[in-house]
N, C-alpha and C positions, 0 to 999 in steps of 0.2 A: 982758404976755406977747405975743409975735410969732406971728400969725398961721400954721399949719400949711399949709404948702402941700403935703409929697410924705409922705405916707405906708407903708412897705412893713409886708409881713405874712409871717409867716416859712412860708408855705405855698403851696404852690400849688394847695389843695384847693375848689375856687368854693364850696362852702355856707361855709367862712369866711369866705373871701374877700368873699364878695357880703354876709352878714352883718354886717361889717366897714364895707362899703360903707353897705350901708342905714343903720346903729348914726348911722355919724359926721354921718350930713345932719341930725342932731337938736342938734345943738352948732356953735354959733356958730365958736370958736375952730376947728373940724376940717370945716366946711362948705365945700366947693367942694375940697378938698384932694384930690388926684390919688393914688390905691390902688394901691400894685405886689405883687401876690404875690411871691416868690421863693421857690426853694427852697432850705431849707437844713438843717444837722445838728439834728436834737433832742439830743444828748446824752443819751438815755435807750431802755429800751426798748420796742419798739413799742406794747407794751400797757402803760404805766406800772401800777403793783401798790399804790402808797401815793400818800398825797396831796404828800408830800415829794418823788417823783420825781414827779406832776404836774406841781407850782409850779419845780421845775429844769427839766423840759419846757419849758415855756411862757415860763418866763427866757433859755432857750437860743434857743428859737425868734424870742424879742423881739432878743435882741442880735446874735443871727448876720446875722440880716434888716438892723440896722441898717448899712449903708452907704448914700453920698450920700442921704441924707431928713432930715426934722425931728423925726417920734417913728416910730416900728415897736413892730409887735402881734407877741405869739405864742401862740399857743391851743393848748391842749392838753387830752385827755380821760384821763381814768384813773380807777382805783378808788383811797378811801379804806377804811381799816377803822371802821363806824360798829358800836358798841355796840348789840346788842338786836335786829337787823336779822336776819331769817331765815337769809342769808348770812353776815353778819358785814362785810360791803362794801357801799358804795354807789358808783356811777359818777358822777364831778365834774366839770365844766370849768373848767380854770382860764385866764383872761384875764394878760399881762402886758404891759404899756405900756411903752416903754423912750424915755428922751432923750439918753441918752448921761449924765444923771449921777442918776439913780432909776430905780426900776422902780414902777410903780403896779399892785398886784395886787387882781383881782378873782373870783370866783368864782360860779355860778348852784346854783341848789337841783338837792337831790341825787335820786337814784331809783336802787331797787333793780334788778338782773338775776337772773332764775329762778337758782336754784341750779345747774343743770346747765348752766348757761353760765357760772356761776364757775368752777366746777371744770374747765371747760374751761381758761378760761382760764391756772388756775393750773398742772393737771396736765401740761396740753398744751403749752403758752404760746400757744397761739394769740391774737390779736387778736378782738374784738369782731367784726369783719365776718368772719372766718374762723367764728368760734364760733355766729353767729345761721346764717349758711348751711350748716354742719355738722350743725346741730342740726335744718334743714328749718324755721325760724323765717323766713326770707326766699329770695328764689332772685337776688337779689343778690352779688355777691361783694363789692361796695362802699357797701355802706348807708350807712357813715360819710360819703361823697362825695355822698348823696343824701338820703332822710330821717328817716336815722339812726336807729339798734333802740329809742328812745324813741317814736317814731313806730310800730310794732307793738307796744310797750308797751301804749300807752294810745290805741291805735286810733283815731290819727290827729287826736289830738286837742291833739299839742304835737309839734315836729318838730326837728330838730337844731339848725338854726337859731335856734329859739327860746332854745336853752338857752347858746348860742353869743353870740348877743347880751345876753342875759341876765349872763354874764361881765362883757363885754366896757363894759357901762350901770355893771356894779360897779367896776369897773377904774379908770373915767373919774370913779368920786370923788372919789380923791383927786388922780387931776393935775387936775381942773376945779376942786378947793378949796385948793389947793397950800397956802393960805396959812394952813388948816386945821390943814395935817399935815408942813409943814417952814415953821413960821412965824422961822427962823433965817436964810432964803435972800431972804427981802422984803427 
């Protein structure tokens, strides 16, 4: 496999982006590789609602991002419906890696949001950063860009990034084991 030199990310938001950054200096094959945010379409909307529009998130944002580079990231945050859960939601990140002929998908462990910030989200549509500042949970309007309603969660004790990267370490299994999981392409 050919050394990663240009990496893009389908965001221009710096806690992924630099996330992104940090993530890749722990992998040989993606070390030293030069990170370009861009901006581009998610195909989905703002506040993704299932884990299915996540993972097309985060494939939109891989592929779109892919011009002139070697692979492109696209990150994405949304709710799942988890069984049992006060809510009936959890909020996901999903990671996807794109080369131009796979996507390698990854995702970080999940966590609940209070009730009345679901219902925001679903009654209202508002976004997460709209729903924590609405609700007087942050006086941010951009928590997402900073660190993140997990971070008031759990009182500072895991931050957007974390869960960001967390992805992003999943992601990077199967293109780092290729040989694992499209043993047809060796």
């Amino acid at each position: 496999m050919k050394k990663i030199e240009i990496i893009k990310i389908g965001t221009k938001n710096a806690v992924k982006a630099n996330a992104l950054k940090d993530t890749v200096k722990n992998y040989p094959l993606l070390a030293g590789a030069a990170v370009f945010p861009v901006e581009v379409p998610t195909e989905v909307a703002e506040q993704p609602k299932s884990l299915e529009e996540t993972i097309s998130g985060a494939k939109a944002r891989a592929k779109n991002a892919f011009t002139a580079c070697d692979l492109s990231f696209g990150i994405e945050d949304g709710l799942m419906r988890v069984p049992g859960t006060l809510t009936g939601y959890m909020n996901v990140c999903v990671c996807a890696v794109y080369d131009v002929e796979n996507y390698y998908l990854g995702i970080s462990s999940a966590f609940e949001y209070p009730e009345k910030i679901v219902k925001i989200l679903f009654r209202e549509s508002l976004d997460v950063n709209q729903a924590f500042f609405e609700t007087g949970l942050t006086k941010n309007k951009k928590i997402g860009s900073a660190e993140g309603a997990v971070a008031i969660l759990t009182r500072n004790r895991w931050q957007r990034a974390d869960t960001i990267k967390q992805s992003i370490v999943t992601a990077l299994i199967s293109f780092e084991n290729k040989e694992l999981y499209y043993p047809a392409e060796q």
